[in-house]
N, C-alpha and C positions, 0 to 999 in steps of 0.2 A: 887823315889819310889822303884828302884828294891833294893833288896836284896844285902848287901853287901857280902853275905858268897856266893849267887849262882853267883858274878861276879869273885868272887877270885879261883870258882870250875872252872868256863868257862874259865879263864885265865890260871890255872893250866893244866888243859886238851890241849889249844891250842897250853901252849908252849913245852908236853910233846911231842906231833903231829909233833910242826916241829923238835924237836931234832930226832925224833924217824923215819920221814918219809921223810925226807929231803925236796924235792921239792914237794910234792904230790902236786898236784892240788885242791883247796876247791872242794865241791862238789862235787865228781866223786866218793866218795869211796860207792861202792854197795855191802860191805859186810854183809853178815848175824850180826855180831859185831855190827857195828854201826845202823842196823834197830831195834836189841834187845835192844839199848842205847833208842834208842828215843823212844821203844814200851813202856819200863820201865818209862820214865819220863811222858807217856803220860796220861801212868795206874794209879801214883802217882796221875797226881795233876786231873785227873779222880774223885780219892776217895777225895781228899781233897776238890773240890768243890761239890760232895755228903755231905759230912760230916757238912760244911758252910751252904749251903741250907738247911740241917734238922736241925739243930740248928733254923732258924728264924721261925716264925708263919705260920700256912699254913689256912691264913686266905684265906675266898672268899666273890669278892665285886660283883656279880651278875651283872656281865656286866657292872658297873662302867666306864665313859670314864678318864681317864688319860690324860691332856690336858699338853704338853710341846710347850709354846711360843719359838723358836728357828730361831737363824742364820746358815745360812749352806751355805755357798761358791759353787758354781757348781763346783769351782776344787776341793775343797776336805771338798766334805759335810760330816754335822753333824749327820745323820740317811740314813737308805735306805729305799725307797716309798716300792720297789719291788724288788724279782732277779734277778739278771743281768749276772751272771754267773763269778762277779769277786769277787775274797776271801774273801776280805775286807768289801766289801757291803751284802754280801751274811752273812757269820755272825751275823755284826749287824742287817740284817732284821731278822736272827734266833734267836736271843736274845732277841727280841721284842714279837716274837708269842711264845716263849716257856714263859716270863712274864705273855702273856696273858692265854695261857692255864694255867699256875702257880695259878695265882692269880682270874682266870675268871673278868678279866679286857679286855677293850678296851684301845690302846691307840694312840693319832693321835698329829699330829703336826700341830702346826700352823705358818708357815716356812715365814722367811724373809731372804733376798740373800743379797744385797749388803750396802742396806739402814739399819745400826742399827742403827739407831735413832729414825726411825719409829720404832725398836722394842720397846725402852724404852718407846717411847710415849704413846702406845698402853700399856703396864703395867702401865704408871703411870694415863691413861684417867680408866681404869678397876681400880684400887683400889682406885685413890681417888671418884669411882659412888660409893665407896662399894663393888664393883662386884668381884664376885667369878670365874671366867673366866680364869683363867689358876694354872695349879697346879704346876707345874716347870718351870723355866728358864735356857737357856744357851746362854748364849750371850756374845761380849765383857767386861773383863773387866777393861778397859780405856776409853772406849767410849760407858758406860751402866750402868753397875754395878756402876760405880765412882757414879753417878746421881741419882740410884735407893736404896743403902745402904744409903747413908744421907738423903734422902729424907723419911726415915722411912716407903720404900715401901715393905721391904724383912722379912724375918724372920729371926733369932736368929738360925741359925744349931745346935748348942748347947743345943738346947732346943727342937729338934727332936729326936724322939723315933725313936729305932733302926739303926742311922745312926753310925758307929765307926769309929768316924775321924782320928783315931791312925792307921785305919788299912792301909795297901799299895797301895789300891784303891783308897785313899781320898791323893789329897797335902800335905804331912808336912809341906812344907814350905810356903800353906796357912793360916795350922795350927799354924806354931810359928809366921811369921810376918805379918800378916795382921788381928790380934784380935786389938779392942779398947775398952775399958773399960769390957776385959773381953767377949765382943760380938763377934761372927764370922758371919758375911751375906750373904760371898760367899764362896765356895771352886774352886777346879778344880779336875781332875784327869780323871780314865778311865772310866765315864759315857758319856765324851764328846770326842767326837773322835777328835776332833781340839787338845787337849793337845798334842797329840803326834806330832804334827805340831808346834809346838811353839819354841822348845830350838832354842836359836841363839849358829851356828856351826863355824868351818872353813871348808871349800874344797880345797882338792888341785889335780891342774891338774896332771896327773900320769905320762903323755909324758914329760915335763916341768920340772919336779921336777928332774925326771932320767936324760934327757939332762944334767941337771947345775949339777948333781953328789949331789945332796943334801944327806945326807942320812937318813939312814929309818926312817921315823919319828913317825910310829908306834913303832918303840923301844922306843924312844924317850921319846914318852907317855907311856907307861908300864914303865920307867924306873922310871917314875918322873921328866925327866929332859927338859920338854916339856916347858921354859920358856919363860917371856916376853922376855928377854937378846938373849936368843937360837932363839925365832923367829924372833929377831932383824939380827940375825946374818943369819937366812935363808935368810932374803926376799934380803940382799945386793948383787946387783951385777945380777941381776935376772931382772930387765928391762931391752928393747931393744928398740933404736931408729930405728925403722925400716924402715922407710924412708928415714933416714939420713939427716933432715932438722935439725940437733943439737935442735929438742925442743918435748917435750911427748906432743902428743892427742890421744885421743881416740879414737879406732877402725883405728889408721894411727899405732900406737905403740903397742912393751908390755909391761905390767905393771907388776911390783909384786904381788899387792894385787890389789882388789876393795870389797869397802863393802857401805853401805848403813846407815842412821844416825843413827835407833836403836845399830849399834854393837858398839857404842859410849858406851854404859851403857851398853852391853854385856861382852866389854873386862874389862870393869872399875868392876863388879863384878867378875867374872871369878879370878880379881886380888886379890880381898878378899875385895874391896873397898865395903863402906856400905852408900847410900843415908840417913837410919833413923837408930837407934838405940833405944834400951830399954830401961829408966831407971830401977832401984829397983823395983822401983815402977809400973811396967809393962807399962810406959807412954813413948810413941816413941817421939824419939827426932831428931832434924838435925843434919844430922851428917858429911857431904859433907867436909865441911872446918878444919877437921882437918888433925896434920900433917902427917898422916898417910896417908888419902885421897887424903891430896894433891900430895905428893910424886909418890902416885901410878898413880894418872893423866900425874906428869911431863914425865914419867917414858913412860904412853903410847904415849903423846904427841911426844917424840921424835923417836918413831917407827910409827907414825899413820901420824901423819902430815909432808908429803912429796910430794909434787906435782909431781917429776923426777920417782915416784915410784909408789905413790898408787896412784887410780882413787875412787873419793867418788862419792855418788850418785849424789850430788850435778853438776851442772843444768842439768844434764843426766839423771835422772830418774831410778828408779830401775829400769823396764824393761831393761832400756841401758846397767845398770850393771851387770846383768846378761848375757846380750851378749855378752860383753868383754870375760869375765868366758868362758860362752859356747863355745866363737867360738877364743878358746887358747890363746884373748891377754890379759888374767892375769894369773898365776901362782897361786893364792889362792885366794877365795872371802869368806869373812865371812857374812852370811844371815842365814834368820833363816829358820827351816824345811820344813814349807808350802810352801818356794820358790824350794828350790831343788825339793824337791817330784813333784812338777808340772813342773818345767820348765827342769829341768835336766834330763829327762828320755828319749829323741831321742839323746843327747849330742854323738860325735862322739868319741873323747877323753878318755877314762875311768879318774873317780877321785877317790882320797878317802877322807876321811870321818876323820878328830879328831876334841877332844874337842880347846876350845878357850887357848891359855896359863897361866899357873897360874905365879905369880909373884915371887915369888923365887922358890925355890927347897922345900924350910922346910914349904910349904905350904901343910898344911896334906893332900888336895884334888884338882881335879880338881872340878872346880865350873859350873853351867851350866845357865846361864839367861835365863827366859821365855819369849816369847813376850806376854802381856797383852792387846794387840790391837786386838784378834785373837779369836773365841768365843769357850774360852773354860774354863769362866765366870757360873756355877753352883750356883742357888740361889731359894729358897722360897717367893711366894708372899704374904704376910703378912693377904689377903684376904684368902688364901688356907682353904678351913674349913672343910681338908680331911687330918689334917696333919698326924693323925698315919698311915696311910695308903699310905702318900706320901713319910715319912721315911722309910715305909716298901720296895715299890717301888724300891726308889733311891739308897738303900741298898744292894735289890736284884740284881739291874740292874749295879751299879757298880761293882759288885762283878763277875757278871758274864760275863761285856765288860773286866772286867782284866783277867780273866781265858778264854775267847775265844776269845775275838775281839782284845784284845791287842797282844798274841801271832802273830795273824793271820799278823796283823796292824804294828808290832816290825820286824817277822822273813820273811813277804812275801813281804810286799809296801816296807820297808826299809831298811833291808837288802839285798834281790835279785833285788829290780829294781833299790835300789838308790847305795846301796854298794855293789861291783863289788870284794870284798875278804875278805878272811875269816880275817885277821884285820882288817875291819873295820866293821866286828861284834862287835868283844871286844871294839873298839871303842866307839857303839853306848852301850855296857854295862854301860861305863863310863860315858855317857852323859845324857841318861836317869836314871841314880842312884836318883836325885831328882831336879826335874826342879825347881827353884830360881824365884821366887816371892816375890814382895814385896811392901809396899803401897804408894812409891812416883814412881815407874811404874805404877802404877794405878790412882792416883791420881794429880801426876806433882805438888806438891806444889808450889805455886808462879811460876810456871813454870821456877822449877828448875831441873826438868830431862831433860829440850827438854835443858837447858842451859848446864849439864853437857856434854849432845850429842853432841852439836855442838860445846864446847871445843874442845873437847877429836878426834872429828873427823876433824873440819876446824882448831882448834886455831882460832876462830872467835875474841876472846874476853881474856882480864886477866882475870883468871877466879874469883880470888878472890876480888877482887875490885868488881865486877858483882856480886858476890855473897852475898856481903856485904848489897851491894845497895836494894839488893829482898830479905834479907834474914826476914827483918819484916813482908815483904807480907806473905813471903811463912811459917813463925810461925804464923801469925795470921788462916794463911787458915786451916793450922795443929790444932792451938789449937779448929778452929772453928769446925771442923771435929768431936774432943775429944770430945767436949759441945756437939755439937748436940747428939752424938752418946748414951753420958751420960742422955739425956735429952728421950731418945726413949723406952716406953714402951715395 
């Protein structure tokens, strides 16, 4: 979603800083220059969300309630009840009462914590009574959305007034791969605060890295050179048997890396690798086994699968894998944002922050996976029988979590609590550019993502023999998907 030209202004600027200031330290500069920098940018997009709000309708719904069915994690919920006095929540509750004065609307939540299943249940018991009972949803989409879009419980976005999916607030890459037959059910973006919690990253410890003389590997990523090969050649030589029993365990040893089974289909995109493709004919296809996919698999298989080196979640559980991380015996974990943002913030160690590797050099971009497990799942209940009103809504409200809450949510929670220097700002420029979505994360055909995962992370299995074997299941689930989809009013 961000802006290619304001990441290449903020790159320009950073590296003009260090040529120009040598060591400065981020954050300490208190000159009147740089308050005029930021007064100027703040004055811009000031007017520009003036200028966006008068453009849309200034209707009034007389007290109208606004009903959003939502999941919200107590560690990093989806709205705020009340002020708390922290930036992030403080915001989004101001976003909410300035809607309601906006629009002379109510609007409340009807919050589900851990159990999303109960959420989908509860939408799909409301719209097959008929029942008009909630006007938005945000929930999972892997464990929701998947259930609630086929089941012909959602609506058509496409066919909501005032919603502009093109614009930087709404997913692209909900927008290009997860349409079927022409339909879109869910999106994601800055209405739901979980998005910004989703990209799967890498960390790397900062003590660690300088010990083994690694180098800098923020260059590394600005230069483009930031590869599967290059990170092959980081992580060797970087465990330690620290016990000296000649054999790696866990929390006995250090480890290179640990990561957990989603970065299986984190790194495998990242590389350019693609689960579905498009035909002509806008008809998504599997796409796993070809030789391009496969190559990129082998390719992470012999950086990823290494028992002497990396610790996977596997029978340790992600909580375990993040104490490896936290408490210095691994050198890099790749997880995705909802884990560092909560677990990473007492960490004694400073880390930083880049994207995943991409696969060669003449890979025009870094790529960034989203987790779909995560709720930040954006959809219409098909019962909704307020929909111009709920485009208007969803409109104004995404518009204006991307101009306040995202700034807040971007330059406060994740750059000063989780990134600890001024590159791994640029970092997170490059990572949030456009989180990567796509509909066998969402859907698991034949349960072929959880199969590419646990490739790509244990070598459980050949993967292509396995793939052979499910691949009728997982076309018939696909084409079932297309029918149905095709079939929905």
């Amino acid at each position: 979603m961000k802006n290619k030209l304001l990441f290449l202004l903020t790159l320009t600027i950073l590296l003009m800083t260090i040529i120009s200031c040598g060591e400065t330290e981020p954050g300490n500069d208190e000159t009147g220059a740089a308050k005029t920098d930021t007064q100027s940018a703040g004055e811009t997009q000031t007017e520009a969300e003036t200028d966006y709000l008068e453009s849309l309708p200034k209707d009034k719904f007389d007290g109208t309630n606004f009903r959003i069915i939502v999941q919200s994690y107590s560690r990093h919920p989806n709205f705020a009840e009340e002020l708390t006095g922290e930036t992030v929540n403080d915001t989004l509750y101001e976003r909410d009462q300035n809607i309601t004065d906006m629009y002379d609307i109510e609007i409340s939540y009807i919050t589900y914590q851990e159990n999303r299943g109960d959420l989908y249940k509860a939408v799909q018991t409301s719209v097959s009574a008929d029942s008009d009972d909630y006007d938005l949803v945000i929930t999972s989409m892997a464990d929701g959305i998947n259930v609630l879009a086929p089941g012909g419980y959602l609506y058509n976005l496409k066919d909501v007034e005032y919603i502009d999916l093109f614009a930087d607030w709404w997913s692209q890459s909900m927008y290009n791969n997860t349409q079927i037959s022409g339909n879109l059910y869910t999106t994601s973006g800055a209405l739901s605060l979980d998005y910004y919690y989703s990209p799967c990253i890498l960390a790397f410890n900062q003590r660690l890295v300088e010990n083994y003389g690694i180098e800098d590997l923020y260059t590394l990523v600005i230069n483009g050179g930031w590869t599967i090969d290059k990170f092959s050649e980081t992580l060797k030589g970087t465990e330690a048997d620290l016990n000296g029993d000649g054999k790696m365990a866990a929390y006995e040893d250090q480890f290179a890396l640990s990561l957990d089974e989603l970065m299986g289909q984190a790194f495998y995109i990242a590389s350019g690798g693609t689960q579905l493709e498009f035909d002509s004919g806008g008809i998504p296809q599997l796409s796993m086994d070809s030789e391009k996919n496969i190559d990129i698999m082998h390719k992470l298989i012999s950086v990823i699968v290494d028992p002497n080196s990396v610790l996977p979640t596997e029978p340790l559980g992600v909580e375990n894998k993040t104490k490896a991380f936290k408490d210095g015996m691994s050198v890099f974990m790749g997880y995705n944002m909802s884990g560092l943002i909560a677990d990473l913030r007492d960490m004694e160690d400073d880390y930083g922050i880049i994207p995943l590797p991409k696969y060669t050099e003449t890979q025009e971009k870094y790529l960034t996976y989203g987790s779909a497990w995560g709720p930040c799942g954006i959809a219409v209940p098909v019962t909704n029988s307020k929909i111009e009103m709920t485009g208007l809504i969803m409109e104004t409200m995404a518009y204006i979590s991307y101009t306040t809450v995202e700034p807040e949510m971007y330059n406060v929670t994740l750059k000063e609590k989780i990134s600890r220097d001024q590159n791994s700002k640029v970092m997170l420029d490059i990572i949030y550019e456009d989180i990567i979505f796509d509909l066998n994360g969402i859907y698991n055909f034949g349960n072929t993502g959880n199969l590419l995962r646990s490739y790509i992370v244990y070598n459980k299995n050949e993967f292509v023999s396995k793939y052979e074997s499910t691949k009728t299941t997982a076309q018939t689930a696909l084409d079932t998907l297309i029918n149905t989809f095709d079939k929905i009013d």
